[in-house]
C-alpha positions in Angstrom: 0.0 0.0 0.0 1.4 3.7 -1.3 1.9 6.0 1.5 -0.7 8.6 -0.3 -3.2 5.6 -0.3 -2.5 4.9 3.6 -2.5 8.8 4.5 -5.9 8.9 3.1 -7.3 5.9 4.7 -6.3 7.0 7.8 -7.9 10.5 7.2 -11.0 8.3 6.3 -11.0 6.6 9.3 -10.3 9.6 11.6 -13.5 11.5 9.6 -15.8 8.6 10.8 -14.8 9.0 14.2 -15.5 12.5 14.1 -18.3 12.6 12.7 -19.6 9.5 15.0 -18.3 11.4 18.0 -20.4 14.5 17.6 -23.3 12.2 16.8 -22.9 10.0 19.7 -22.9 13.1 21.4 -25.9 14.8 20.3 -28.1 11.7 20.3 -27.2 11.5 23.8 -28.0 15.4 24.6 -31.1 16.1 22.4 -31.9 12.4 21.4 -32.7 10.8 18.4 -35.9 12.7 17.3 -34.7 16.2 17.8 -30.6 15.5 16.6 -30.6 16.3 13.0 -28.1 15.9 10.4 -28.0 19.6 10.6 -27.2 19.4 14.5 -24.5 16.3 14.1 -22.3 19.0 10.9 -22.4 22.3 13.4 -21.5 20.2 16.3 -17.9 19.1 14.0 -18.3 22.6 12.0 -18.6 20.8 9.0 -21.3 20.8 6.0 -23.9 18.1 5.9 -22.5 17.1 2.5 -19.6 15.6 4.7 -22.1 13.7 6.5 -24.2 12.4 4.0 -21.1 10.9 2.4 -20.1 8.6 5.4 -23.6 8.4 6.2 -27.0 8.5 4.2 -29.9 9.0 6.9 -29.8 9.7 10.3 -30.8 5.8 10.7 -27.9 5.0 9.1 -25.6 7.3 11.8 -27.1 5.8 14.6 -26.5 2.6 13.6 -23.0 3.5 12.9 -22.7 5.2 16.4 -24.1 1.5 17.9 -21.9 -0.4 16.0 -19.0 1.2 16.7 -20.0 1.8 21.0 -20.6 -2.4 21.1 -17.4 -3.1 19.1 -15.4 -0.7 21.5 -17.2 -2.4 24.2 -16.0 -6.2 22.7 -12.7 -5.4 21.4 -12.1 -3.8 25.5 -13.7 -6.8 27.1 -11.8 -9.4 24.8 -8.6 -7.7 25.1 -9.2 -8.4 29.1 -10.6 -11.6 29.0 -6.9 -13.1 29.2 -6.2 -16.7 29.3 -6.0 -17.6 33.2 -6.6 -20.2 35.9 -8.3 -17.9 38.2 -12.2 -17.2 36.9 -12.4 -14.4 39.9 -9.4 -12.0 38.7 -10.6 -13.0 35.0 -14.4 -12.1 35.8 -12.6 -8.3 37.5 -10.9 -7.3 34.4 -13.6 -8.3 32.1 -16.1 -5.9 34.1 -13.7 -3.1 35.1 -12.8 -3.2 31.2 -16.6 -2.4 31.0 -17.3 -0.2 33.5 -14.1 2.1 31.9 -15.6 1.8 28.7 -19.0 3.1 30.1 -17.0 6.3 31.6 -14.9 6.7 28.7 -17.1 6.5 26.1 -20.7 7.5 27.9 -21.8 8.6 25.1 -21.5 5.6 23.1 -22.6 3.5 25.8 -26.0 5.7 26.1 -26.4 5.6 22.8 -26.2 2.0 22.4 -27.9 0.8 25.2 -30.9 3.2 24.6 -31.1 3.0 20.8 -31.0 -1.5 20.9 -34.2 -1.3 22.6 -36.0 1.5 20.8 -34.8 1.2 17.5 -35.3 -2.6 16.5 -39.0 -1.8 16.7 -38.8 1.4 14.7 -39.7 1.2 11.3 -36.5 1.2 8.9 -35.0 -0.3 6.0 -34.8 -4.0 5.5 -30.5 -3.6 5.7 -31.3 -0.8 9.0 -33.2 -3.9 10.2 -30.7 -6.5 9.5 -28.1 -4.4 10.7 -29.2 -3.7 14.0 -29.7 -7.5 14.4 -26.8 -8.0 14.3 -25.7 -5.6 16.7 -28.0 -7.6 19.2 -26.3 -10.9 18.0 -23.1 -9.6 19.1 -24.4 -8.2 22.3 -25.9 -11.4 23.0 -21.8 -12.9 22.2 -20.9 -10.2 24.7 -22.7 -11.5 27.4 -21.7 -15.0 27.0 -17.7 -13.9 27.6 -19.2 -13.3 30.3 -21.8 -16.1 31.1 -18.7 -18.3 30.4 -16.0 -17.1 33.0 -19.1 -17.1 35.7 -20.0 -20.5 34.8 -16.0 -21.6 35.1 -16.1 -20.0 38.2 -19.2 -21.7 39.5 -17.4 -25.1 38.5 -14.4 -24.5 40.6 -16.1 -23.1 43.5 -14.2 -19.7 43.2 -18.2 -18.2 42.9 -21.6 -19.7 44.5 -24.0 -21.7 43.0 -25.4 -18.9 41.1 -26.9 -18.9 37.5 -24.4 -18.4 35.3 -26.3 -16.4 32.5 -29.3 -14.5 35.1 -25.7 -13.5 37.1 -24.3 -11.9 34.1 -27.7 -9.8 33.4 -27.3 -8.6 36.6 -23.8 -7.9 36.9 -24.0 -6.1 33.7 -27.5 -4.0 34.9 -25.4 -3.0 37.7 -22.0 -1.9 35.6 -24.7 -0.2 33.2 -26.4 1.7 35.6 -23.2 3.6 36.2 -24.2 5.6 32.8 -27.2 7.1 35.2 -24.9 8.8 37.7 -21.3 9.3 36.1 -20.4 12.7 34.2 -17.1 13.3 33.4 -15.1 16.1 35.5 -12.5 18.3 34.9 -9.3 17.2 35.7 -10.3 13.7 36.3 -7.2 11.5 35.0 -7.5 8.0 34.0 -6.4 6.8 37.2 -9.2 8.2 39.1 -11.5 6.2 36.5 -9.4 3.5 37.3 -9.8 3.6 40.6 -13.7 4.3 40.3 -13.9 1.4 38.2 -12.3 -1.1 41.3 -15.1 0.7 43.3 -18.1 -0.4 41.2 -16.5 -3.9 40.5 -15.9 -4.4 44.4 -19.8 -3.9 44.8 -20.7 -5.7 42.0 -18.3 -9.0 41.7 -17.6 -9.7 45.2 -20.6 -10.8 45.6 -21.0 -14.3 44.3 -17.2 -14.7 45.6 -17.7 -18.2 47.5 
């Protein structure tokens, strides 16, 4: 690959993110029935044209703002799901991965979360359907990196006899409901997320500790 052909797919790339930055944003601001296209180009300071071009309805960005907030929230989780013998310290980074992800990238996570449940029911293109199915298909892979370390866990006796897959709905409620309460604050370094992060999963994990 030509250096002029990388330089511009990395300034493709970095134009996506922008532009599904300030939509994530204002979808989680204003919401999805009063962000425009119009709203998403002044938020960047760029014409709708620019948009369009990425992105041909407002559907279409908010499923690129979901895709994008559940494979930031895979590629985290995965990247902590490390090969180990201990299904406790595995089950910890796996859900302080998520809860960082939710602070990091709230709106994203919002987003996501908010526009799964909504949207699927919405009236929208057969590929906006299909698309958004398959967001849910991943979700539902998601969860069972999860289900799967809890169950391993449950095996060994390093957790109680709990449900492997209800235990994961919940653990995740809980790491999701951080979303509710968190705003980022000035200042805040990502230590102080980090050490936010071992307070929520210190509430939420050590509870089905055996």
């Amino acid at each position: 690959m030509s250096t002029k052909v990388r330089a511009n797919a990395a300034n493709t790339e970095e134009n996506r993110l922008r532009i599904l930055d300030a939509a994530a944003q204002c979808f989680m601001v204003a919401g999805y029935e009063a962000t425009t296209i119009d709203t998403v180009a002044k938020q960047i300071r760029s014409t709708k044209g620019r948009i369009y071009y990425s992105y041909p309805s407002k559907a279409a960005l908010l499923i690129g703002v979901m895709q994008e907030g559940m494979q930031r929230a895979e590629d985290a989780v995965r990247a902590a799901n490390v090969a180990t013998a201990d299904p406790l310290s595995q089950l910890e980074a796996m859900a302080s991965a998520h809860a960082l992800l939710v602070m990091q990238a709230l709106p994203y996570h919002v987003v996501t979360m908010d526009g799964l449940e909504r949207h699927r029911r919405r009236a929208m293109t057969v590929s906006q359907r299909s698309a958004i199915t398959q967001i849910l298909r991943q979700r539902d892979r998601y969860e069972d990196m999860f289900t799967q370390v809890i169950a391993e866990g449950v095996e060994q006796n390093v957790f109680r006899a709990v449900d492997p897959a209800l235990t994961t709905r919940a653990l995740l409620g809980a790491l999701n409901s951080t979303a509710l309460w968190y705003r980022p604050r000035r200042g805040q370094s990502s230590d102080d997320l980090a050490a936010l992060a071992a307070s929520i999963i210190s509430i939420t994990v050590r509870g089905i500790v055996a």
